[in-house]
matplotlib code that plots the C-alpha trace (Angstrom):
import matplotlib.pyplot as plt

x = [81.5, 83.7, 84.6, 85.5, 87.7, 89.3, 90.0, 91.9, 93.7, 95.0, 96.0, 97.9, 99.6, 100.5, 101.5, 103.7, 106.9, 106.4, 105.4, 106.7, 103.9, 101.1, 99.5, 99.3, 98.4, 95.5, 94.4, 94.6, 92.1, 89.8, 89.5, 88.7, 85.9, 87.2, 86.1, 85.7, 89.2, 90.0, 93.8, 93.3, 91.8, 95.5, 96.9, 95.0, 94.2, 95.8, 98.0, 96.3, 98.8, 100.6, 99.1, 100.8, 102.0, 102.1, 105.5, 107.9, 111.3, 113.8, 115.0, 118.3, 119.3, 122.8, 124.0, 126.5, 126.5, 127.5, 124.1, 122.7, 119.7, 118.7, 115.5, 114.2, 114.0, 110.1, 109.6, 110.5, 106.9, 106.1, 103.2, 100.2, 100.3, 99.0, 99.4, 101.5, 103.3, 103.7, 104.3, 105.5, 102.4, 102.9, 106.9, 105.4, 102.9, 105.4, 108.8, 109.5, 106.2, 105.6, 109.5, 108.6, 105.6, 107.0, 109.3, 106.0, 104.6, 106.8, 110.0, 113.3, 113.8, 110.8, 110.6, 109.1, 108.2, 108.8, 107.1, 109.5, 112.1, 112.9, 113.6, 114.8, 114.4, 116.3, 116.1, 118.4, 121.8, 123.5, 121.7, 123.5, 126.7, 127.0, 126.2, 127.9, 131.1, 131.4, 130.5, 130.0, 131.9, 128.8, 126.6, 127.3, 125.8, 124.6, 120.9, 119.2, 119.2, 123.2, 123.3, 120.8, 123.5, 126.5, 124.9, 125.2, 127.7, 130.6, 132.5, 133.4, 133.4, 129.6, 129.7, 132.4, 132.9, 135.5, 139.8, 138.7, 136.7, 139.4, 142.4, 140.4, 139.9, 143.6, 144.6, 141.7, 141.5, 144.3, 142.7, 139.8, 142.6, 141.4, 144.2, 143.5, 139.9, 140.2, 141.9, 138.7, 136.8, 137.3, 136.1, 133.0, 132.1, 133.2, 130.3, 127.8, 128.6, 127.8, 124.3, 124.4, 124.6, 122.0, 119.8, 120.5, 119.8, 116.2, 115.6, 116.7, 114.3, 111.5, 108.4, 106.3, 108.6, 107.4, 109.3, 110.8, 110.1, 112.8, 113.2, 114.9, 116.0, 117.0, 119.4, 120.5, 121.6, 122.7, 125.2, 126.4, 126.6, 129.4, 131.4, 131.1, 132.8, 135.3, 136.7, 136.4, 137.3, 137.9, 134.7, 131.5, 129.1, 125.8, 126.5, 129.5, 127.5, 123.9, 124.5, 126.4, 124.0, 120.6, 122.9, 123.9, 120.0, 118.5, 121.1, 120.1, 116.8, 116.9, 118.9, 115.8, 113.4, 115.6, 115.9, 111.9, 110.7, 111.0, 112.8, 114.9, 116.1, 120.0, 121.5, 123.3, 119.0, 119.0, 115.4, 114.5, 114.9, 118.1, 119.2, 118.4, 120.1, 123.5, 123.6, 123.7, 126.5, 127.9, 128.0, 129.2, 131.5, 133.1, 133.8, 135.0, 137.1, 138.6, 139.5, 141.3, 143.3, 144.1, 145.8, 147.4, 149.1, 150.1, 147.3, 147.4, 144.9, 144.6, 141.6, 140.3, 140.9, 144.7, 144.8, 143.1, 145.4, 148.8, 147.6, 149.1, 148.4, 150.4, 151.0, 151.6, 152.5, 150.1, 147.8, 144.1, 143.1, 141.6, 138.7, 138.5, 139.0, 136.1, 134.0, 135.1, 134.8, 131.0, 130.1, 131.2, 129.1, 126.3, 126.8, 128.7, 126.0, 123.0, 123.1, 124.3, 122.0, 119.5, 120.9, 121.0, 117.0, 115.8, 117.8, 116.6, 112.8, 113.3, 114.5, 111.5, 109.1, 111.3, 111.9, 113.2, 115.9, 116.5, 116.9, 120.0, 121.4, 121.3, 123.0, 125.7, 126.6, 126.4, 128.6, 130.9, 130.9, 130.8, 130.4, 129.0, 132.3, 132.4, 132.5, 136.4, 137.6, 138.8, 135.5, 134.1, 134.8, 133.0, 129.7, 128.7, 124.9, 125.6, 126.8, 124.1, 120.8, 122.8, 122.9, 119.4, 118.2, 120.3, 118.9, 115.3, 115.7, 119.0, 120.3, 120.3, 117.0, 117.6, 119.7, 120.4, 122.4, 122.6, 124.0, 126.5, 126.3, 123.4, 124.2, 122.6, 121.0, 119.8, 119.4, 117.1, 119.0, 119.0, 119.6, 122.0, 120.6, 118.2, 117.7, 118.9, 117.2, 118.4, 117.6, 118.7, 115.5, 113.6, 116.8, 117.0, 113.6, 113.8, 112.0, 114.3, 117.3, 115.8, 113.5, 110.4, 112.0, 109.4, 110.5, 113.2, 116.0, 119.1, 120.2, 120.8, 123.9, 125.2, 128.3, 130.0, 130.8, 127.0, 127.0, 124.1, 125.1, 127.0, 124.5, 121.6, 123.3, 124.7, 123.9, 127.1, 126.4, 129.4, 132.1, 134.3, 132.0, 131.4, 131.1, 134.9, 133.1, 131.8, 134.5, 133.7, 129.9, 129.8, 132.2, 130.3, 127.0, 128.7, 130.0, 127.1, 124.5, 126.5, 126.5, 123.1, 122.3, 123.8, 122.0, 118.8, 115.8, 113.4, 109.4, 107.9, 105.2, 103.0, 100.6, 101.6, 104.1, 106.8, 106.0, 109.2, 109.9, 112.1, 114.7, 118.5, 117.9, 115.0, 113.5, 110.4, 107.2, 106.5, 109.5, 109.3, 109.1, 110.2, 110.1, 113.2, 113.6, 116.7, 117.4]
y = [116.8, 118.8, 116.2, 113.9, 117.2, 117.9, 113.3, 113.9, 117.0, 115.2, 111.5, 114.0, 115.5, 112.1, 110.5, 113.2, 112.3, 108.8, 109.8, 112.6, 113.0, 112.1, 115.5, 115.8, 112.4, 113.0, 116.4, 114.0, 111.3, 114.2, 115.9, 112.1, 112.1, 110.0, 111.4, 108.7, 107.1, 107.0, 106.0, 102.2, 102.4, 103.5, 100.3, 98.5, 101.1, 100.6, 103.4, 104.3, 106.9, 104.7, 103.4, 99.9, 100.9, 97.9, 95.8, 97.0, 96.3, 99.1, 100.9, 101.4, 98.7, 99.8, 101.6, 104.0, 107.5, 109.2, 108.9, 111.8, 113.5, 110.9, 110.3, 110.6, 107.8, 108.6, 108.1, 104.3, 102.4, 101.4, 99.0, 99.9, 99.5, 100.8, 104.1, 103.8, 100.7, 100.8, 97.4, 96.0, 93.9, 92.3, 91.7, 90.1, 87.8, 86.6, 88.3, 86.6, 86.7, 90.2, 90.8, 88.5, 89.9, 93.6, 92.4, 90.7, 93.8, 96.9, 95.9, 95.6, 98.3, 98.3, 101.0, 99.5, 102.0, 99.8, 102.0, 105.2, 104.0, 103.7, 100.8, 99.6, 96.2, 95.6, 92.3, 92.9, 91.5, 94.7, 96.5, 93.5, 94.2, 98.0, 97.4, 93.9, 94.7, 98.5, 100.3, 98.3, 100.3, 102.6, 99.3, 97.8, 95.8, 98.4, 96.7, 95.7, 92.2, 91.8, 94.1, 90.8, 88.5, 90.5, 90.4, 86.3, 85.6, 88.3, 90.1, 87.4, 87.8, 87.8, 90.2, 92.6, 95.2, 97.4, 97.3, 94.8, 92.6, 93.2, 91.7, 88.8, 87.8, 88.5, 86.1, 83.4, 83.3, 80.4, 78.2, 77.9, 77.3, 74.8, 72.4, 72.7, 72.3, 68.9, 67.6, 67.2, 64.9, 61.9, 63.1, 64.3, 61.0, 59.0, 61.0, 60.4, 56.9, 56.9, 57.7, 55.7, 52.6, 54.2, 54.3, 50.9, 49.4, 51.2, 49.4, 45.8, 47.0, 47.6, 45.4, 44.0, 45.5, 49.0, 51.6, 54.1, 57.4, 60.0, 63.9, 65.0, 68.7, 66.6, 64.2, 67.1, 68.9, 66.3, 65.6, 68.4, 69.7, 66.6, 67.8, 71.0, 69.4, 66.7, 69.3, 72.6, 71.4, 67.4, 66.4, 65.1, 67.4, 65.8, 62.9, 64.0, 66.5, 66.9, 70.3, 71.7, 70.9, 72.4, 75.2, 75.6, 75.6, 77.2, 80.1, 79.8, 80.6, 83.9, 85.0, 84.7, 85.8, 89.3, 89.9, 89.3, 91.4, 95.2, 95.7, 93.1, 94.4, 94.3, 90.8, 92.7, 93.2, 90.1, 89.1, 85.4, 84.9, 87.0, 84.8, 81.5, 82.9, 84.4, 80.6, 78.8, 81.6, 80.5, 76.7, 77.4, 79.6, 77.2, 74.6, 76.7, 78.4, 75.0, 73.9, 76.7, 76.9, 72.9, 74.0, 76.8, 74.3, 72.3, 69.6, 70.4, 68.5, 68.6, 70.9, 74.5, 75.8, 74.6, 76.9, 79.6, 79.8, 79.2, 81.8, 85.2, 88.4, 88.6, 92.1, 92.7, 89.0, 89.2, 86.1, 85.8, 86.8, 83.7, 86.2, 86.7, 82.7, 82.5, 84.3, 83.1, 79.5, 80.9, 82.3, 78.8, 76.7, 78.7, 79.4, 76.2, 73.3, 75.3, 76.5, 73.0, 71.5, 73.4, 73.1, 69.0, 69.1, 71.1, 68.5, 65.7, 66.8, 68.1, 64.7, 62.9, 65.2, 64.6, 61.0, 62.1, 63.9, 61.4, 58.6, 60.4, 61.0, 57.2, 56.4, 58.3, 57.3, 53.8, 54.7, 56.7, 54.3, 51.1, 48.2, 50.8, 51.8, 55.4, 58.6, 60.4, 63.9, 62.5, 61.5, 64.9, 66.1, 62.9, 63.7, 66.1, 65.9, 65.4, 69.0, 70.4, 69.3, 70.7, 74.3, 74.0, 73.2, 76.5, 78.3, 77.6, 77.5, 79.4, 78.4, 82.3, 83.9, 87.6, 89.9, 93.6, 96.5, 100.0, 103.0, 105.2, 108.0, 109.3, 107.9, 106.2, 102.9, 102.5, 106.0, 106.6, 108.7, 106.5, 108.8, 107.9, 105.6, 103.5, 99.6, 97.8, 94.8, 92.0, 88.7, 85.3, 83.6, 86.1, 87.0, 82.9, 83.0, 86.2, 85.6, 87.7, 85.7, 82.1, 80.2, 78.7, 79.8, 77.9, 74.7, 72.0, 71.7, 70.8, 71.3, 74.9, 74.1, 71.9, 74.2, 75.5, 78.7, 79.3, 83.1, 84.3, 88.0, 87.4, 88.3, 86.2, 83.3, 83.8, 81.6, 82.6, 86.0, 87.4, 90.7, 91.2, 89.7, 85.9, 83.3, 82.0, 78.6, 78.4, 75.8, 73.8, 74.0, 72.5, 69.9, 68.6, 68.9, 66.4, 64.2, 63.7, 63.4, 61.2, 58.7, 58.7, 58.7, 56.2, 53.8, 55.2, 56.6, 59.3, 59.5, 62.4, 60.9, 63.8, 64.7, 68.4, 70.3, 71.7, 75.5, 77.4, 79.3, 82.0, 82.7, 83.1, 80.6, 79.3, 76.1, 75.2, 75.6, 72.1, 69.4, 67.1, 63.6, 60.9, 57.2, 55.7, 53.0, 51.1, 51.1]
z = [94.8, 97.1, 99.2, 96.3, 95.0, 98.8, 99.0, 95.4, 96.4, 99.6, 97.6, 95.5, 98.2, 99.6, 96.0, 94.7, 96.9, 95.2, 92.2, 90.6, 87.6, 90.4, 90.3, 86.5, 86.1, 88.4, 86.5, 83.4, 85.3, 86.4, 82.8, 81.4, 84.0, 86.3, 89.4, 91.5, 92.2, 95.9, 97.2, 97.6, 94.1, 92.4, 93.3, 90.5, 87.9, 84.5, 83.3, 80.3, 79.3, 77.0, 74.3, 72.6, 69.7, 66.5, 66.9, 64.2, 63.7, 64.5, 61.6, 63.4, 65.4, 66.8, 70.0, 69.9, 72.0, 68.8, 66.9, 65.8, 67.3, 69.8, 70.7, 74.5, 76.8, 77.1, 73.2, 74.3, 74.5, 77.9, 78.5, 80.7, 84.3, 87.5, 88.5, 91.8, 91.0, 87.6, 85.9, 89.2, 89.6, 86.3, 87.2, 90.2, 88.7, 85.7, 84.8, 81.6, 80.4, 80.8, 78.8, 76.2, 75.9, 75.5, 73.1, 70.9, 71.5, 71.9, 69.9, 70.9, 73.4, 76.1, 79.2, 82.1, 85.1, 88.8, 91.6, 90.8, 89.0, 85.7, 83.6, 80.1, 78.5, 75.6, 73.2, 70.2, 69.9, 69.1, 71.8, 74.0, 72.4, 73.7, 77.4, 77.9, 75.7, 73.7, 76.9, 79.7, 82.2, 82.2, 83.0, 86.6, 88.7, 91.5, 91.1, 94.3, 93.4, 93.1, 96.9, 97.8, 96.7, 97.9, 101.3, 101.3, 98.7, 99.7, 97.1, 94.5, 90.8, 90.2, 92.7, 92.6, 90.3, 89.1, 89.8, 92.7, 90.3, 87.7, 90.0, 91.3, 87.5, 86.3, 89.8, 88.7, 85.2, 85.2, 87.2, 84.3, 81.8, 79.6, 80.0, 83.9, 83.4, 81.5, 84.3, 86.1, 83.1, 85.2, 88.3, 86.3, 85.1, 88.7, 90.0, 87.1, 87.1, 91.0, 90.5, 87.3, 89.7, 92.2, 89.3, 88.5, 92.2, 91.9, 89.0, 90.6, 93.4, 91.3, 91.6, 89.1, 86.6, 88.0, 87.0, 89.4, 89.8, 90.7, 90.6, 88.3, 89.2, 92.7, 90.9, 88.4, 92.0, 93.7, 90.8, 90.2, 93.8, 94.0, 91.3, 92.5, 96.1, 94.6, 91.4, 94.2, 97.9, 96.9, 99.0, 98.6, 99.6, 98.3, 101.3, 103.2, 104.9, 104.3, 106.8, 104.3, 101.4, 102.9, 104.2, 100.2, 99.2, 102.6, 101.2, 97.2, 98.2, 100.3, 97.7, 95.5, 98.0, 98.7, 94.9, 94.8, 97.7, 97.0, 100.1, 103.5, 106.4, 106.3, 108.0, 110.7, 112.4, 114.2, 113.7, 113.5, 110.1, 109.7, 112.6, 110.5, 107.6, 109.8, 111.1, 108.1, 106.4, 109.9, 108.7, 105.5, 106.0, 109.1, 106.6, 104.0, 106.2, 108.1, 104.4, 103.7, 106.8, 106.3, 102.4, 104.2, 106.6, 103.9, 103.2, 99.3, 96.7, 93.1, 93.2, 92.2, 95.5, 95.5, 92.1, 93.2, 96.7, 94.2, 91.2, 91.5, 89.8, 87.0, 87.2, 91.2, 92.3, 94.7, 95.7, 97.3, 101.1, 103.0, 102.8, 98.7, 98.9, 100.9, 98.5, 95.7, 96.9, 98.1, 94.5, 92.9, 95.0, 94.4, 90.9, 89.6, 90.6, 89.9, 86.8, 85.5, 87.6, 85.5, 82.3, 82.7, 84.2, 81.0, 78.7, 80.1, 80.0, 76.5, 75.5, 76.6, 75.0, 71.5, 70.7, 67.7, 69.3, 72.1, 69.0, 67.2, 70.9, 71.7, 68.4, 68.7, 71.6, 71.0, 68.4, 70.4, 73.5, 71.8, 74.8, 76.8, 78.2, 80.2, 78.1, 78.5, 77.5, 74.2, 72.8, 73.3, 69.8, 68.8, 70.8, 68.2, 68.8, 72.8, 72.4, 70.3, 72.5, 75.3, 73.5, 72.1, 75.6, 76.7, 74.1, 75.1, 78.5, 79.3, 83.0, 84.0, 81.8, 83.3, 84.4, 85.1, 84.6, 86.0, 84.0, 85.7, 83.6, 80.6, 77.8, 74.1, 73.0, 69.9, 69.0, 72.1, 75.1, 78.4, 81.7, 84.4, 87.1, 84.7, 84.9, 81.8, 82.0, 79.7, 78.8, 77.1, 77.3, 75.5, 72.6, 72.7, 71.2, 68.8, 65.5, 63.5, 64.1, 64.8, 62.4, 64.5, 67.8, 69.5, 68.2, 69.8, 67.2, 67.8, 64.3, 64.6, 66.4, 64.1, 63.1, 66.0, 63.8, 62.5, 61.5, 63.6, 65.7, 68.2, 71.0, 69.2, 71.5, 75.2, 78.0, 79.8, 78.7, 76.8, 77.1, 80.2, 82.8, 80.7, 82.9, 84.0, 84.4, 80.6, 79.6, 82.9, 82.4, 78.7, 80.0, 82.8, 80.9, 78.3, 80.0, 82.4, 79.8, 78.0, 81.0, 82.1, 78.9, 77.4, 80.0, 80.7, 79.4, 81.5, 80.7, 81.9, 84.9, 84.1, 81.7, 82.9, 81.1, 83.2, 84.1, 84.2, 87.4, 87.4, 91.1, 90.1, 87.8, 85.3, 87.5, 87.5, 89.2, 90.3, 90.6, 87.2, 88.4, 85.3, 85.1, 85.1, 82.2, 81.2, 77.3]

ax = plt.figure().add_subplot(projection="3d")
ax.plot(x, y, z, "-o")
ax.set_aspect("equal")
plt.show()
């Protein structure tokens, strides 16, 4: 018995730098009769101080730093975990489970403890409201996982916070204009039509009336990654240089892994993997940089980076740095083809699991495209239910499912007190599927988006998030999606090859777990 006492006394010792509440948690353990823990042991025993409580909705949904007699952060439910990490291992094992989970659970506000530090989910629309628009100054992206991307991406405006962040909006905000957004339909659709025809030629080339198989998050990418090159740098990046595409997704993905790993050792240690990673920046930023220099001697296109090297801050007439051009054109290659790329994949699976859906698409736009002539800018008002499987796909499987926040200062959500230095986790994929403000959330419906101007509150719905820090791209993104659906589309039909249903995977973006391979069919 003493030398069980003398092996706690010492994992105490060791755990209390880590863990604050290690010693009383241990007292706690020994009282309960749990005398034989040893150190390894921790890692995998549930914290039982927490008991669920019954879900209930909260009685007073809003956030304001004003309420009265706020309750502490601690009276927020917090799921068991282990003792040491917390609810790390179930983070690790299946982020948006565990959150929608909470939510089922918990409620709308959820504390989650990650090793030592403390974090807050929060699912309801108004809670949304206060840290994306009423107070977001006090919620900014100092998280580890937007360091991981600053690291690759430089200081561009997913990045960059604050009067830096606030210039390099005011100086690119007119570039996404709407009326210099539209400008780009065409090239939109010349690309969709390109692997329109590819499609086609695979069909010619079936035999024995075979049909083809192709991957559908590839040919989502490889789309979108050639807007993303004609309507950003005019040139094809998908087949101009298949360098500058793997260096594109060799870069997407340590981006993911450094977010996932608790911690990387900084690029500037030359190991051999920050080596690989350095190179392929390298690449990158070689051709961005030749580009650039090219405009600046006078080679000018009709593209976004002409706009972005002509636009000027309104208020001190001054323009970009070749260096803020370089990261912003890094943060739209990065951003700008994925998420659509996403968005378009999820559509197009969705589709062939609802012939229903897929039905009143292919009616409309044999309406709308009568002799099967190419979609323009001017029929998208027509495309009415184009536009609303798009959303409803968004809503179920929103490009970007999760994000966080840090708070700067101690402040109040939803009448519970949030200290400075907490993660405020938030996400669309789990609001997107909130019983209280959709009917069977669970269920494919593109009817819900049948009037632009639904009342619903105004956080119940944001896949390009919302506030200050909305996605500049939003305009683009719906456009693209359109128009590109509405070409394939109009042609072809996909049949899931799998009696599998596609596994979401979470990185920057919602993938999935396995590529989702369809059968290509002409209609």
């Amino acid at each position: 018995m003493y030398g069980v006492r003398a092996l706690l006394t010492k994992c105490r010792a060791r755990l209390k730098p880590i863990f604050p509440g290690a010693a009383r948690v241990f007292r706690t353990r020994i009282t309960a009769g749990i005398l034989g823990l040893t150190c390894p042991s921790l890692l995998e025993s549930p914290d039982a101080m927490t008991q669920p409580p019954a879900a209930t909705s909260d009685a007073s949904p809003t956030s304001d730093p004003t309420d009265d007699a706020p309750q502490p952060f601690d009276a927020i439910p917090q799921p068991p975990g282990s003792l040491i990490l917390g609810n790390v291992p179930a983070f690790k094992a299946d982020m948006l489970a565990t959150l929608f989970e909470g939510q089922k659970t918990y409620g709308d506000r959820v504390r989650f403890r990650l090793l030592n530090k403390q974090a807050l989910f929060i699912a309801h629309p108004d809670d949304l409201n206060y840290v994306l628009i009423r107070n977001n100054r006090n919620f900014i992206k100092t998280t580890r996982g937007y360091r991981a991307m600053r690291q690759l991406l430089g200081n561009g405006l997913v990045t960059s916070e604050g009067d830096f962040w606030l210039r390099q909006r005011r100086i690119a905000q007119p570039s996404f204009h709407k009326k210099r957004i539209h400008g780009f339909a065409e090239t939109m659709v010349d690309v969709a039509e390109k692997s329109a025809r590819e499609w086609e030629a695979r069909l010619s080339a079936a035999e024995g009336g075979q049909a083809p198989v192709v991957r559908l998050s590839e040919e989502m990418t490889k789309i979108t990654l050639d807007i993303v090159g004609f309507t950003l740098l005019s040139t094809e990046l998908s087949s101009h240089s298949a360098k500058v595409n793997a260096r594109l997704q060799f870069v997407l993905e340590e981006v993911t892994r450094r977010i996932r790993v608790p911690w990387s050792i900084p690029l500037s240690v030359p190991t051999p993997g920050n080596m690989r990673v350095n190179r392929a920046i390298a690449g990158l930023d070689e051709v961005v940089e030749g580009i650039i220099a090219e405009r600046r001697a006078g080679d000018s296109r009709e593209d976004l980076l002409t706009m972005l090297m002509e636009a000027r801050d309104e208020e001190t007439g001054e323009g970009m740095s070749d260096a803020q051009l370089r990261d912003e054109v890094m943060t739209i290659f990065l951003a700008g083809f994925e998420t659509t790329a996403t968005a378009l994949m999820w559509t197009f699976y969705l589709l062939s699991q609802h012939p229903e859906a897929e039905k009143t698409l292919h009616a409309e736009l044999d309406e709308v495209l009568k002799g099967g002539r190419r979609p323009t800018l001017a029929d998208l008002p027509r495309l009415e239910w184009t536009r609303m499987v798009i959303e409803e796909s968004m809503r179920l499987y929103p490009p970007v499912p999760m994000l966080a926040r840090m708070s700067v200062e101690d402040d109040v959500i939803g009448g519970y007190e949030v200290p400075a230095d907490t993660f405020v986790i938030i996400s669309p994929y789990v609001t997107h599927r909130h019983p209280d403000f959709w009917e069977s959330p669970e269920t494919f419906d593109p009817e819900r988006f049948r009037d632009p101007k639904a009342e619903r509150p105004r956080f119940a719905y944001y896949p390009f998030l919302g506030g200050p820090r909305q996605c500049i791209g939003k305009r683009f993104a719906m456009m693209e999606a359109q128009l590109v659906l509405a070409t394939l589309a109009s042609r072809f039909k996909l049949r899931v090859a799998s009696d599998s249903p596609a596994e979401p995977n979470v990185t920057i973006t919602l993938g999935v777990k396995d590529e989702i391979s369809m059968h290509l069919e002409r209609r």
